[in-house]
C-alpha positions in Angstrom: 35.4 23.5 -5.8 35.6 22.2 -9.4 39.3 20.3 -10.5 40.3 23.3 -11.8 41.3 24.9 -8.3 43.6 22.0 -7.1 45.5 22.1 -10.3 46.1 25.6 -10.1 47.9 25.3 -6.6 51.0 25.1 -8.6 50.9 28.0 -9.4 50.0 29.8 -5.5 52.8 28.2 -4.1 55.2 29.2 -6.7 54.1 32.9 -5.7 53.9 32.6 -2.3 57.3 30.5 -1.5 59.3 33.7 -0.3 56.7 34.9 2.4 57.7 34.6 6.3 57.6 31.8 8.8 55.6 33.5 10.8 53.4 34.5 8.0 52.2 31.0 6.3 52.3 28.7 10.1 49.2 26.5 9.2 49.0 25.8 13.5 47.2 28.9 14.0 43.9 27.7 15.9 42.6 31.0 17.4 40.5 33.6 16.0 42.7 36.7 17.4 45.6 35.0 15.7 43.8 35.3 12.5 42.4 38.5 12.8 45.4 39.9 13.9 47.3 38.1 10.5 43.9 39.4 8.3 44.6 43.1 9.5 48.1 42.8 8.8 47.8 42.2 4.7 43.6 44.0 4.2 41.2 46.0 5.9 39.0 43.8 8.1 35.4 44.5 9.7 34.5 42.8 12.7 31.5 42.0 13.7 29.9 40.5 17.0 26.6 39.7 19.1 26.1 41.8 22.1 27.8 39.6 24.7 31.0 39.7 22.6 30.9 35.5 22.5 30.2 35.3 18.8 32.5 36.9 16.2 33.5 37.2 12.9 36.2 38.5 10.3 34.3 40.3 7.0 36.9 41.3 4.4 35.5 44.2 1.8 38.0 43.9 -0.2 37.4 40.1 -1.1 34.0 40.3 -1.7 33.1 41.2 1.5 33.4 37.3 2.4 33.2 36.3 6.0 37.0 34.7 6.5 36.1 32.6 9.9 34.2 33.4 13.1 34.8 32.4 16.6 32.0 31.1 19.8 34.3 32.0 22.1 35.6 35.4 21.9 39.2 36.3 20.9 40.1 33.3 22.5 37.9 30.5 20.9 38.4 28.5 18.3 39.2 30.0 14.5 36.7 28.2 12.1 37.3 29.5 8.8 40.1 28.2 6.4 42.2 31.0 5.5 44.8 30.9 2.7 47.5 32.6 4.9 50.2 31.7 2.0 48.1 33.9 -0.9 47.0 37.1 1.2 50.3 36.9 2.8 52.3 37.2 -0.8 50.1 40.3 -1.9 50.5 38.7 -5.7 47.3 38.4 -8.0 46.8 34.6 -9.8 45.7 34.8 -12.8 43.0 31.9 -12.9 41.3 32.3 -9.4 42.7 33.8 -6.0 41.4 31.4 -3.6 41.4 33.1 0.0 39.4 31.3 1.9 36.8 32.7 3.9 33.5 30.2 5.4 31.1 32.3 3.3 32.0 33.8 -0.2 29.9 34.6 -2.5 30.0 33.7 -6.3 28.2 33.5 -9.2 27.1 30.4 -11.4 27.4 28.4 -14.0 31.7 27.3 -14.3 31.5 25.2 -17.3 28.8 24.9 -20.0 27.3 26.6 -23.0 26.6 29.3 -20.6 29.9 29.5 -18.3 30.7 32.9 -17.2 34.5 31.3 -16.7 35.3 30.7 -20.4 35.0 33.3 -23.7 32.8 31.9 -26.6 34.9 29.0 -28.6 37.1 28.0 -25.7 38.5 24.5 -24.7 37.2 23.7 -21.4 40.5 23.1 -20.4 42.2 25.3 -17.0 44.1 27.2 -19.4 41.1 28.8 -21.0 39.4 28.9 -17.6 39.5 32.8 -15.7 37.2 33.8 -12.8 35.2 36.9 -13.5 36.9 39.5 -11.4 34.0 41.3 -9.9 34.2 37.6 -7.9 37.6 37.3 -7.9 39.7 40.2 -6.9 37.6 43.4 -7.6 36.0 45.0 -3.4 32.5 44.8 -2.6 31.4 48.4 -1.6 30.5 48.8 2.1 26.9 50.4 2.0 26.4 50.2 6.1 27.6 48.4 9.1 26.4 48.2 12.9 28.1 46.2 15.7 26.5 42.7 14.3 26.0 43.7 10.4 27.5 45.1 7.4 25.4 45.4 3.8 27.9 45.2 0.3 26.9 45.9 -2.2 28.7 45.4 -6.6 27.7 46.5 -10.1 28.5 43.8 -12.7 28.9 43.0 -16.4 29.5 39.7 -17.0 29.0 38.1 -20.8 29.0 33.9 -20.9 30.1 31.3 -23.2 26.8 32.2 -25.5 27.9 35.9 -25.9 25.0 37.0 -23.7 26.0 39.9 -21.6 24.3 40.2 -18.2 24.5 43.4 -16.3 23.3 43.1 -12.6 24.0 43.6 -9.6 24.8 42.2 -5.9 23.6 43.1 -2.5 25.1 41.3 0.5 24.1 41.4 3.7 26.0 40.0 6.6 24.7 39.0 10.2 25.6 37.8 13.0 22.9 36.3 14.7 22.1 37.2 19.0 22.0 33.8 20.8 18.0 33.5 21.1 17.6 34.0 17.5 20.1 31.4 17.1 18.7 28.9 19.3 15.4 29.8 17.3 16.6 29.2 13.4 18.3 26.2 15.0 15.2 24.5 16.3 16.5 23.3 19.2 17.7 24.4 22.6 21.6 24.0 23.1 22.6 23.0 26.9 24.5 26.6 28.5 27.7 25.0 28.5 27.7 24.8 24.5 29.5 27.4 22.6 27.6 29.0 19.6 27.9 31.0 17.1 25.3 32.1 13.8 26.1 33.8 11.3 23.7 34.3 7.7 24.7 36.5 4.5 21.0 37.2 2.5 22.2 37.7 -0.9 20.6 39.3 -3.8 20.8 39.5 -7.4 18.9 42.0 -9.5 18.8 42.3 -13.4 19.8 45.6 -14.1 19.8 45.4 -17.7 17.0 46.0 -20.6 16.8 42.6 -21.6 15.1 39.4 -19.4 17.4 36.3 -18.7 16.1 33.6 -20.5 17.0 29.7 -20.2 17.7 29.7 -24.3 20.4 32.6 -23.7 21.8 31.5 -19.9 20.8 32.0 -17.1 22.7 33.0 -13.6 22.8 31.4 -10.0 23.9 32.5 -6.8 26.4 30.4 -5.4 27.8 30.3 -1.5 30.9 28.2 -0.1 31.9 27.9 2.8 35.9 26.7 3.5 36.3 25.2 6.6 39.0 23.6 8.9 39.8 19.7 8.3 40.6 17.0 11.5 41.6 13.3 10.5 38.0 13.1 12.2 35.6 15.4 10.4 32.6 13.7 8.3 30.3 15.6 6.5 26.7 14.9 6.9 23.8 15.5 4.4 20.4 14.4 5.0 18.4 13.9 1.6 14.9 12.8 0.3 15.0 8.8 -0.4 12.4 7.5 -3.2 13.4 5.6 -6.5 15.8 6.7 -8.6 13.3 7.0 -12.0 11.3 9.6 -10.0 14.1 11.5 -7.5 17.1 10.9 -9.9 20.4 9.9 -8.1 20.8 9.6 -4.8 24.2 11.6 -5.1 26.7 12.4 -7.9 30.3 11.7 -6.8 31.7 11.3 -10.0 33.5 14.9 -9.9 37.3 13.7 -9.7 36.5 10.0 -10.2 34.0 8.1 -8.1 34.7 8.6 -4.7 35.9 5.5 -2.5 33.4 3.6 -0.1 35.4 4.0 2.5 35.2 7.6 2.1 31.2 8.2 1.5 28.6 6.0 3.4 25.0 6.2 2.0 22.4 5.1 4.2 18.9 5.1 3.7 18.1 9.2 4.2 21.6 10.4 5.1 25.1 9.9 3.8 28.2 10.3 5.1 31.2 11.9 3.5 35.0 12.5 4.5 35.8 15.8 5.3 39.8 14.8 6.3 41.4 17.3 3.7 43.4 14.4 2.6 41.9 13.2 -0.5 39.8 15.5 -3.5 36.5 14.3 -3.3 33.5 16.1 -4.3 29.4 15.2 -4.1 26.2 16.6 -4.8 22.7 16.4 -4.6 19.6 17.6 -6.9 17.0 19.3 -6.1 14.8 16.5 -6.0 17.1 14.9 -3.4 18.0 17.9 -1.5 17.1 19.0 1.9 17.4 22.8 2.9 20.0 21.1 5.4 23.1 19.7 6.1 26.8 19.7 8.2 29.9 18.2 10.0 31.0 16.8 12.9 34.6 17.8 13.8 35.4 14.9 16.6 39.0 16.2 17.1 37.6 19.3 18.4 34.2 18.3 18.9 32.6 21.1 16.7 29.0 20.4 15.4 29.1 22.5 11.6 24.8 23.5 10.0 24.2 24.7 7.1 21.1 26.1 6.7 19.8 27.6 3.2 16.6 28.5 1.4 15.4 26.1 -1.1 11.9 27.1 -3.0 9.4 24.4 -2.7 9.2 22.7 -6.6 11.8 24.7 -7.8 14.1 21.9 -10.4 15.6 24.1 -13.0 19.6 24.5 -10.9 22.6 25.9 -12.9 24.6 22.9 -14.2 28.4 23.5 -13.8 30.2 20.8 -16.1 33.0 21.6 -17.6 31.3 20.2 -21.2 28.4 21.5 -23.6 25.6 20.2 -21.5 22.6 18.1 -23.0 20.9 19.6 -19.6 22.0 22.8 -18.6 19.5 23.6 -15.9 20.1 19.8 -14.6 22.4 21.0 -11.7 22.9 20.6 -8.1 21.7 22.3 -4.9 24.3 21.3 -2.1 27.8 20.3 -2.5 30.5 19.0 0.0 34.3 19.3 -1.4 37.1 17.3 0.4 40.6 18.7 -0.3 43.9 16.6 -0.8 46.5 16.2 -3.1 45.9 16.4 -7.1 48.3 13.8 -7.4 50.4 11.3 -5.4 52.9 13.5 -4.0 51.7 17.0 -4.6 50.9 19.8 -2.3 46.8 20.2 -1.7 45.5 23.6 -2.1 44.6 23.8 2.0 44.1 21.5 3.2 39.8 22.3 4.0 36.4 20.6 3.5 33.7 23.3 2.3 29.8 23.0 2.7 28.3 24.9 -0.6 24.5 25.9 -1.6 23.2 27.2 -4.7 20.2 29.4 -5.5 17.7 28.5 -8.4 18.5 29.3 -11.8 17.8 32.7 -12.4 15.7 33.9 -15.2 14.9 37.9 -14.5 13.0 40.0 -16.3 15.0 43.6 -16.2 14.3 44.9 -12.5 13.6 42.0 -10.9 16.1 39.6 -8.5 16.7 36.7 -6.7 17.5 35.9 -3.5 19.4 33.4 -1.8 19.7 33.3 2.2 23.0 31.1 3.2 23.4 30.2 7.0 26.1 28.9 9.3 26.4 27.4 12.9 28.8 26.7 14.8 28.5 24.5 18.1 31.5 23.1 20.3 30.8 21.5 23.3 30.5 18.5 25.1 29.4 15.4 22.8 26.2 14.2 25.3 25.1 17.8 24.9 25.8 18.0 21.0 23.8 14.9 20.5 20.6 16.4 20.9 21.0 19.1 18.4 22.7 16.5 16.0 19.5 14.8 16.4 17.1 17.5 15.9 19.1 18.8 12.9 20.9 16.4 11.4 18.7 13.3 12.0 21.4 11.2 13.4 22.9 10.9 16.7 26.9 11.9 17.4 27.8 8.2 17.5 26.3 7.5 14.4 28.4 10.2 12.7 31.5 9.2 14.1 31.0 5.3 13.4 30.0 6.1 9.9 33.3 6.1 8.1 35.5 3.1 8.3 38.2 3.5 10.1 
């Protein structure tokens, strides 16, 4: 998440400081306590593979955003950050309303010439700055559902910085995936005693307009995020093409909220390493150029092995550029982003705490009728960390003690 969202934490806890004890606990580590709390406050659709193991929590209502998921049942482990304070206070903020949820969709560019987030001649300052509500606070529509899917679907207007109006609209589809098919997209065979769950939303965007998209005007992305729960011993882990810097760019920009500390983000030579604590704002990203259609965490605390899979067109460079400036390069953006939460300040509350695991789709330019699609995919593996190795390995490239010894201590 850009700056913006940690400064506006202010104002969620002002509105949510009355709710209950029991309604804003932050302890909560199963996924029946937080379904139970989710169908307390909304209307909740859950979803599972046939032997009941893997589960998740779709809100409609949010966007139809998947708000965590468990390996194990009603019992296992909740992995999704959820903003109990917020939902629990029933109150509307009036910049963003930041839920939560492992896989939310939204739409691209925040800042720029072509921002859909501020009106033609505003300061890109926060107070200027206002999520579009169709990704904000207005329902997705539920078009179907069976025992492991649902399909959303929304009708937007949304007009950018530029004044170009863009009328589209969004279909979602939500899956969670059987074990074999799992094992399958993974690439690699998990020993029996690892729990796993997969989960993928294939999201589309069609021009539904009478005029194309075109790069002089704006164009839009599709944009996924994933918030998840934080440990003292969580690292991030991004694989990424190495080559010189005059023909791949940068190897990483971390310059979002000030360069990020070394102790906090190890490059090596195809992999880096970054903190995903919750207790420092941190944010990196890569290019295209750099990007692999790949990355995760490693949760040590609860030894929990985080992919993120996502589809990323071969040659593709032109990504939505999300400054909050007028860009010299607007379609100079980046691919996949990992944000660290923590305090905006010395001394201030931060927003979760979560990490999140983000990937964009290409810049869109659609001629009316046609779309864009953008496939977004989560795993989730706890076990063991001699049988998490392996798939580590096979995914990540590096091994479990590698992630773990990565970060000073």
């Amino acid at each position: 998440m850009r700056r913006v969202i940690l400064m506006i934490i202010v104002a969620s806890i002002a509105v949510t400081a009355g709710c209950k004890q029991e309604e804003t606990k932050m302890d909560v580590g199963t996924f029946a306590d937080d379904l139970a709390f989710l169908k307390k406050h909304t209307d909740v659709i859950l979803l599972s593979d046939s032997s009941g193991s893997s589960q998740l929590a779709v809100v409609p209502k949010m966007q139809g955003r998947i708000m965590t998921s468990s390996a194990g049942g009603m019992t296992g482990l909740s992995f999704g950050w959820i903003n109990r304070e917020l939902i629990a206070s029933g109150e509307i903020a009036e910049h963003i309303n930041v839920f939560g949820g492992e896989d939310r969709f939204w739409i691209g560019p925040e800042g720029g010439q072509f921002s859909i987030f501020f009106k033609k001649g505003a300061e890109f300052v926060l107070k200027d700055w206002f999520t579009p509500a169709p990704i904000d606070t207005e329902p997705f529509e539920l078009v179907s559902k069976l025992s492991n899917s649902a399909v959303f679907k929304k009708d937007m207007q949304l007009e950018n910085y530029s004044e170009t109006t863009f009328n589209l609209r969004v279909d979602r589809e939500i899956k969670v995936l059987e074990q074999g098919e799992a094992v399958e997209k993974l690439g690699v065979t998990p020993a029996k005693t690892v729990k796993i769950v997969a989960f993928e939303s294939n999201n589309k965007m069609t021009n539904t307009g009478e005029k194309a998209w075109e790069k002089e005007t704006g164009l839009l992305s599709i944009w996924i995020l994933g918030m998840f729960n934080p440990s003292p011993a969580t690292t991030v882990v991004v694989p990424f093409n190495p080559g010189p810097p005059e023909v791949f760019g940068p190897i990483v920009n971390d310059a979002y909220f000030g360069k990020v500390p070394a102790e906090r983000l190890v490059v090596k030579e195809n992999v880096m390493f970054f903190s995903g604590d919750g207790q420092y704002r941190s944010k990196i990203g890569l290019t295209p150029q750099r990007a692999k259609p790949i990355c995760g965490s490693y949760d040590a605390a609860n030894k929990v092995l985080t992919i993120v899979q996502y589809n990323k067109p071969v040659g593709v460079v032109d990504y939505i550029n999300s400054m909050w400036e007028l860009q010299k390069e607007p379609y100079k953006g980046d691919v996949v982003n990992s944000y660290n939460d923590g305090p905006s300040e010395p001394g201030a509350k931060p927003l979760g705490p979560f990490y999140e695991l983000e990937t964009s789709s290409p810049a869109a330019a659609l001629k009316p009728g046609d779309a864009i699609s953008h496939t977004h995919r989560t795993f989730h593996l706890r076990g063991a960390e001699a049988d998490l190795d392996p798939i580590a390995k096979a995914t990540l490239g590096v091994s479990i003690a590698e992630i773990k010894a990565a970060l000073p201590k």
